[in-house]
C-alpha positions as CSV (number, residue, x, y, z in Angstrom):
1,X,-16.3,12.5,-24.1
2,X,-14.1,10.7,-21.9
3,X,-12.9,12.8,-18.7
4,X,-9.9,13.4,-17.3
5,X,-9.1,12.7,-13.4
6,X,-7.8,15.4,-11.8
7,X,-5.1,15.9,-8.6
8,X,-8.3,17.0,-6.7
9,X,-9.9,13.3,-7.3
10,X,-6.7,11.6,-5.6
11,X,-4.8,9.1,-6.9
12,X,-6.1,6.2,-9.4
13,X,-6.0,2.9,-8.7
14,X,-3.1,2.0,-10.8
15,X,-1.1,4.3,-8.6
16,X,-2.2,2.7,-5.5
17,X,-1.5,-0.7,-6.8
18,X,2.1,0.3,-7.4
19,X,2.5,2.3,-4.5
20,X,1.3,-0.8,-2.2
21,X,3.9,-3.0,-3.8
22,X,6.5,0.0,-3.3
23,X,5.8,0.3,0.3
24,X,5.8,-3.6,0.9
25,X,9.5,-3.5,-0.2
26,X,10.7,-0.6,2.0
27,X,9.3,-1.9,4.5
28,X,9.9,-5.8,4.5
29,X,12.9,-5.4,3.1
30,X,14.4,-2.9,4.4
31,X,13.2,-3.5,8.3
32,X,13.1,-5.9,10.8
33,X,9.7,-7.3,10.2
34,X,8.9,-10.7,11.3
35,X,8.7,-13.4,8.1
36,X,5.4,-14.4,9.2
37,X,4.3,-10.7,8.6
38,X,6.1,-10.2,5.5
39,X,5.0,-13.5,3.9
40,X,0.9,-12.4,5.1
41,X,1.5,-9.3,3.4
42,X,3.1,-10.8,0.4
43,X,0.3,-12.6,0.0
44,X,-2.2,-9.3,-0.1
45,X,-3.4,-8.5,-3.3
46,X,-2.2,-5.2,-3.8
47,X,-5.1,-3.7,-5.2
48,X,-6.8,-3.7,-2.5
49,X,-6.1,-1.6,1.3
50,X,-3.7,-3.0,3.4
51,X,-5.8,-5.0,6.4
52,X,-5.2,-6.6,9.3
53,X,-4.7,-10.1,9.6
54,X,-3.3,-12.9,11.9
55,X,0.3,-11.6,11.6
56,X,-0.8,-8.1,10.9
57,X,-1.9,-5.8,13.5
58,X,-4.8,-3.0,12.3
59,X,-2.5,-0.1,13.2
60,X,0.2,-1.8,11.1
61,X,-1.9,-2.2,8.1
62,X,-3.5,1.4,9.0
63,X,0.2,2.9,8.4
64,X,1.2,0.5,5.9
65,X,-2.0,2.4,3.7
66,X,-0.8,5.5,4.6
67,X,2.3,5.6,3.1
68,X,0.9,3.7,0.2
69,X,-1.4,7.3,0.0
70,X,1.1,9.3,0.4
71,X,3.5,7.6,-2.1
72,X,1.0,7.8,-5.0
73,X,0.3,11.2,-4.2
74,X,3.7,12.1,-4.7
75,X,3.6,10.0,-8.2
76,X,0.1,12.3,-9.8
């Protein structure tokens, strides 16, 4: 019998896929973030946590992942 996921279990991946993409466009798009950083995040694969790079500090990608969290939450 297949089981359901629950709130309690966080959000799925699906959710976090989106909500990556979602948060890249607020925040490129709608900010004053350097191309360079933009394009290296552009070219993360969004189903996977934001991570720093060469144009991408850690604490940038840290928040970046954050809201990404906090966006699917608000999408269970």
């Amino acid at each position: 019998m297949a089981r359901r996921k629950t709130r309690a279990s966080g959000p799925s991946d699906e959710s976090l896929r989106i909500a990556r993409t979602i948060t890249y466009y607020q925040t490129c798009l709608d900010s004053s973030v350097p191309h360079e950083t933009a394009r290296e995040l552009w070219a993360h694969d969004m189903a996977t946590p934001f991570a720093a790079g060469v144009h991408v500090s850690a604490a940038f990608a840290r928040g970046l992942e954050a809201a990404a969290h906090r966006e699917a939450a608000g999408r269970l």
